[in-house]
C-alpha positions in Angstrom: 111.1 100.5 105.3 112.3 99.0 108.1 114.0 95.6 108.3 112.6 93.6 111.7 115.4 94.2 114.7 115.3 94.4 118.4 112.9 96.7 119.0 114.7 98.9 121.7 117.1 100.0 118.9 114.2 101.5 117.6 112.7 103.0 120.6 112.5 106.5 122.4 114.8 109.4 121.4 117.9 110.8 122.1 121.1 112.2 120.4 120.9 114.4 117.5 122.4 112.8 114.8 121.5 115.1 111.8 122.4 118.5 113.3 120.6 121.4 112.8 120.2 125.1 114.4 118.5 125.0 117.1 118.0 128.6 117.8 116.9 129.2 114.1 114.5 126.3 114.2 113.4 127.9 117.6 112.5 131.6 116.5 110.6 129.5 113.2 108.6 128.0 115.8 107.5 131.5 117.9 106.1 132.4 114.1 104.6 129.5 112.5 103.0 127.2 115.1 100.3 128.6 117.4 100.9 128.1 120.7 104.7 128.1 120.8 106.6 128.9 124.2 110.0 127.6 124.8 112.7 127.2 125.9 113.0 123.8 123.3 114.9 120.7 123.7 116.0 118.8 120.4 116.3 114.5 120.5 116.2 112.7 117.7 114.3 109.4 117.2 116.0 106.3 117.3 114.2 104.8 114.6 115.2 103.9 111.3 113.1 106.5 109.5 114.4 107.8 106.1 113.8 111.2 106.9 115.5 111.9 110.1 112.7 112.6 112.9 112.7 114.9 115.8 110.8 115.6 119.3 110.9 119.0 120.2 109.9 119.5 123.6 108.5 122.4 125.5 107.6 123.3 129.0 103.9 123.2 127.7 103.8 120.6 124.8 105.8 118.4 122.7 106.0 118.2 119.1 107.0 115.8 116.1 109.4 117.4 113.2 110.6 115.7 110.1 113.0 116.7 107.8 114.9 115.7 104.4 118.6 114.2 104.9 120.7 116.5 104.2 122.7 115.9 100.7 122.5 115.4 97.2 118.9 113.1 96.9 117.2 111.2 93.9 114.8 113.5 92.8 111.5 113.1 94.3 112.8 110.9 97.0 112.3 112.0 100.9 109.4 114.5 99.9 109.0 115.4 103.6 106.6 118.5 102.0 104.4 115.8 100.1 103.9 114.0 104.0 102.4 116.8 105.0 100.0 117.5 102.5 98.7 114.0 102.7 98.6 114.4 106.4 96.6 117.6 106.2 94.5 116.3 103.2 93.4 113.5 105.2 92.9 115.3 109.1 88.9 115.5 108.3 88.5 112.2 107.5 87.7 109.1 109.1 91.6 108.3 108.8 93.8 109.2 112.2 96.8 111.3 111.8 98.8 113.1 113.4 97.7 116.8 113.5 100.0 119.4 111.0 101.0 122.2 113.1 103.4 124.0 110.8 105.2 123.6 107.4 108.8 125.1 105.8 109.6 125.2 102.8 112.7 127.2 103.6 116.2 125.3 103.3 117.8 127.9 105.4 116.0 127.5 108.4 117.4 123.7 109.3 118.8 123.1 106.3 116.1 121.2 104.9 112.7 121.2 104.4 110.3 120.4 106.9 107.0 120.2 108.9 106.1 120.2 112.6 103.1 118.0 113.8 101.8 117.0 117.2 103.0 114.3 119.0 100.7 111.3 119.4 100.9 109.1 122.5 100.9 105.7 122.1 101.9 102.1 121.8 104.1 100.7 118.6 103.9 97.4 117.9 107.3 96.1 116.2 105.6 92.1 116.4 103.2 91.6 114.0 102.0 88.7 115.9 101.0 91.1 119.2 102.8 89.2 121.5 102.6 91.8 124.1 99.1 91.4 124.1 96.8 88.7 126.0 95.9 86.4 123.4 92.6 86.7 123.6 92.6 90.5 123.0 95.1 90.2 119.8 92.1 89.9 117.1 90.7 93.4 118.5 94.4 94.8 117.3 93.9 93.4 113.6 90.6 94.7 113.1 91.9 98.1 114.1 94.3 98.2 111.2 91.4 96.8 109.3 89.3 99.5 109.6 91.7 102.1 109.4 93.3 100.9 106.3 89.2 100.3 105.0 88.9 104.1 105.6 91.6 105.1 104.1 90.8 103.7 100.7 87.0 104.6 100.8 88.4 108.5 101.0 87.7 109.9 97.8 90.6 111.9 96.7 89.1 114.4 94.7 86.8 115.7 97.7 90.3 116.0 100.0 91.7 118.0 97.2 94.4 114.9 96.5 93.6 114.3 93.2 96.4 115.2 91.3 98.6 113.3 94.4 99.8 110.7 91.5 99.8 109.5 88.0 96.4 107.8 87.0 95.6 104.7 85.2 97.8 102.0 84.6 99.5 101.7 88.2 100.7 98.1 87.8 102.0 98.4 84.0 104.1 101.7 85.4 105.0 99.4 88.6 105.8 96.7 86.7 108.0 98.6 84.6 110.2 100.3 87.2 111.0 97.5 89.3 111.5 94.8 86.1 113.8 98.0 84.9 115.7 98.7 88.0 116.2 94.5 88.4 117.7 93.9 85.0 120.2 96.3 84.9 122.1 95.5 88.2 124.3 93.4 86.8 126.2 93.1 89.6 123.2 91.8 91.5 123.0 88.9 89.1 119.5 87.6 87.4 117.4 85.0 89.4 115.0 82.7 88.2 112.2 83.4 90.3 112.5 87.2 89.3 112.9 86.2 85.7 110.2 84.3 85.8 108.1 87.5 87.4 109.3 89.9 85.1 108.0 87.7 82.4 104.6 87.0 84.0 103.5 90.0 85.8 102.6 92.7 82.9 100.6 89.7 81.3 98.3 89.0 84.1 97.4 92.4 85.3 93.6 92.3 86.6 91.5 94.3 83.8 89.6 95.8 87.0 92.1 98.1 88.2 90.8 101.2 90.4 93.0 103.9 91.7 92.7 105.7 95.3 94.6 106.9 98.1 97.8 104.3 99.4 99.6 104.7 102.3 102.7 102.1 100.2 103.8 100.7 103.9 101.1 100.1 105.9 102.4 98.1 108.7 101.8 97.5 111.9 104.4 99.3 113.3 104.3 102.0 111.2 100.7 103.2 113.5 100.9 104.3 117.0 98.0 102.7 119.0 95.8 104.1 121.9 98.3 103.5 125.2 95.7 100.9 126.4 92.9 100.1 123.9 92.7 98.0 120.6 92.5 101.4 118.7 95.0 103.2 115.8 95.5 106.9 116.8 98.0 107.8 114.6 99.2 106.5 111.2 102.7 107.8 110.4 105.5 107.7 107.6 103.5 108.4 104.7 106.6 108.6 102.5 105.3 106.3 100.0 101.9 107.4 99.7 100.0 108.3 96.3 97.5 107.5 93.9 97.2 103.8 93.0 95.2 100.3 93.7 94.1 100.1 97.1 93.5 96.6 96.7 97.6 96.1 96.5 98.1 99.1 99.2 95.9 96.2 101.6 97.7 93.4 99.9 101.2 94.7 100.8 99.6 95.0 104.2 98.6 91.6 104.2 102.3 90.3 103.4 102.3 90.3 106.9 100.8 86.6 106.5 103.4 85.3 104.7 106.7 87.8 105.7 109.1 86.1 107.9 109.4 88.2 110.4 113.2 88.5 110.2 112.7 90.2 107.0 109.9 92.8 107.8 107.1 92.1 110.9 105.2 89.1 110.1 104.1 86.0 110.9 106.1 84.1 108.6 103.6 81.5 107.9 103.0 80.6 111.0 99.2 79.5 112.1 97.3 82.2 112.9 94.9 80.7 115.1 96.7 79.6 118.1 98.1 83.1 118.3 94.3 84.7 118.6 94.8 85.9 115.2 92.3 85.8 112.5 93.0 83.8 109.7 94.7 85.4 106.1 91.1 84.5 104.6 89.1 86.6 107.3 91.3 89.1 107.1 90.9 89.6 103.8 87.1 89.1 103.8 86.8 92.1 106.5 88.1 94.2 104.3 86.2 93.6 101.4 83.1 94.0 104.0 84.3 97.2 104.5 85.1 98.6 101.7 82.0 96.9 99.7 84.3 94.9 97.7 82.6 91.3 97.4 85.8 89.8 97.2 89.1 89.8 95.7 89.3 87.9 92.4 92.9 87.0 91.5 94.3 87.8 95.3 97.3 85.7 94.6 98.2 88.0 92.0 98.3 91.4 94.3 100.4 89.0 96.6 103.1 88.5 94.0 103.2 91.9 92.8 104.3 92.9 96.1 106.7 90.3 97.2 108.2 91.2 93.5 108.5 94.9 94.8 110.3 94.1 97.6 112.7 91.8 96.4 113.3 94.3 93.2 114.4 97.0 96.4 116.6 94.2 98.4 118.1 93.3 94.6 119.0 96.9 94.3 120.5 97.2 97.7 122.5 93.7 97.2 123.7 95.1 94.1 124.6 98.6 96.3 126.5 96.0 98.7 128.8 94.3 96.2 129.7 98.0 94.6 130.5 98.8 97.9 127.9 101.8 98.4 126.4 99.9 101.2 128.2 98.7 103.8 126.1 98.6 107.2 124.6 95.5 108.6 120.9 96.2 107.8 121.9 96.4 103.9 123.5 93.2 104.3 120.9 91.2 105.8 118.7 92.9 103.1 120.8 91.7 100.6 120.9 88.1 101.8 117.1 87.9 102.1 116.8 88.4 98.4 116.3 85.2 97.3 113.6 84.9 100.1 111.6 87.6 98.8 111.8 86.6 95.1 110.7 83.0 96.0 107.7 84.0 97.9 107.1 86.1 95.3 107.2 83.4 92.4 105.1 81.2 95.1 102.4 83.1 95.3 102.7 83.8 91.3 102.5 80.2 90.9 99.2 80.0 93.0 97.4 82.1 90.4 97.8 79.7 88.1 
């Protein structure tokens, strides 16, 4: 999860920063990935992607690799291996991803684990609001993420051999449960009312119609690559977070965007949608639903607060990391400070549903 910077920190590629063996990863490549002719160049992406992210380019072709850190990790965390099933699971559906070209599960070949995919050429958007785009072409941009996140949760997991990708049943209790958890036992953190209030509210008024499917868990604009010139998603990437559980909050975290203050995470931060060529939260919402058959959303306010909660339960944790002194760099401190943010928009849109 990215916190909203200058983009050109996050742009292009260049030094390797997690080292690895090149000629190792190199003689992999002539094995597993069809195609293959070197010699290989190694740059790393500038981004800020948990699992460090290479282009590996070729006289003929250029590829995408991503790894694990290297280190001791939280078990389960930075499943680089679980990307590319989803990836691969999801290649003959109407959902566009990058292409899988090879997987290792071999730690002695980089180090980690990893896979190798083609590179997608493209446009990332880091401004929710599209400024970069005429305004009168910016509404084209949303309904692209509109249908593409619409596809993705009419995929039946069963039928692309996902569907024992997650736990089933009782997403939001579970949810719930882990971030009200994680929150109360920071101590160092400190409590807050908003969150307290949250904790208290949110296993009550879980909606009784909960359905389970494929979630991408950060779908955001700038998480897609788009076609270099057309209002079209080629690629969806970092599918880290991806499982089985309610679509409808998958799209809702999407739709934070809305509300986000785009210091945070890209958003709009309340601003009016309509002068910027945008469509409004409401149509937004009611394309999806068209989509994906729903005939609306009862209790939207509720999916709205559940994921403000989860975010401000993660920037809790990382201002309690902060005051132990576990995370010192800058982005963990302006996580930390935007905190109380998060947990007030939270209790906001909590207070709506009532």
């Amino acid at each position: 999860m990215r916190m909203a910077t200058d983009a050109s920190a996050n742009i292009g590629a260049g030094e390797v920063r997690v080292a690895l063996d090149a000629a190792a990863l190199e003689t992999w490549l002539e094995a597993n990935v069809a195609g293959y002719r070197g010699p290989l160049t190694i740059e790393q992406f500038k981004g800020g992607q948990s699992n460090p992210t290479y282009r590996l380019t070729t006289p003929g072709a250029q590829y995408v690799m991503r790894r694990k850190p290297p280190g001791e990790l939280v078990k389960g965390a930075h499943d680089v291996l679980r990307e590319a099933r989803v990836l691969s699971a999801l290649a003959p559906t109407a959902v566009p991803v990058p292409a899988v070209l090879g997987i290792c599960d071999d730690d002695a070949v980089v180090g980690s684990a990893f896979y190798v995919m083609a590179l997608v050429e493209g446009r990332i958007f880091w401004d929710a609001s599209f400024g970069e785009v005429p305004v009168g072409e910016r509404a084209a941009y949303f309904d692209a993420m509109n249908t593409v996140i619409a596809a993705l949760h009419r995929v039946d997991p069963e039928a692309v051999g996902l569907g024992d990708f997650g736990r089933p049943g009782n997403y939001f209790a579970r949810q719930i449960g882990r971030w009200s958890k994680q929150y109360l036992e920071d101590e160092a953190a400190g409590r807050n009312a908003d969150m307290d209030a949250l904790v208290e509210w949110l296993p009550q008024n879980i909606p009784a119609d909960e359905d389970s499917g494929i979630v991408h868990g950060d779908f955001r604009c700038d998480n897609m690559i788009f076609h270099p010139t057309e209002p079209r998603v080629v690629a969806v990437l970092d599918w880290e977070l991806s499982t089985l559980g309610s679509p409808v909050s998958d799209f809702a975290y999407h739709a934070l965007m809305y509300r986000m203050p785009p210091d945070i995470v890209a958003g709009l931060g309340g601003a009016d949608p309509v002068p910027l060529g945008l469509p409004t939260e409401a149509a937004y919402v009611d394309a999806y639903c068209r989509r994906t058959g729903r005939s609306g959303i009862p209790g939207w306010d509720f999916y709205v607060a559940f994921n403000f909660f989860r975010l401000a339960a993660i920037f809790h944790g990382i201002k309690g990391r902060v005051i132990r002194g576990s995370a010192n760099s800058a982005h963990a401190r302006e996580r930390a400070e935007a905190f109380p943010r998060l947990a007030s928009l939270a209790r906001q849109a909590m207070e709506a549903c009532r």
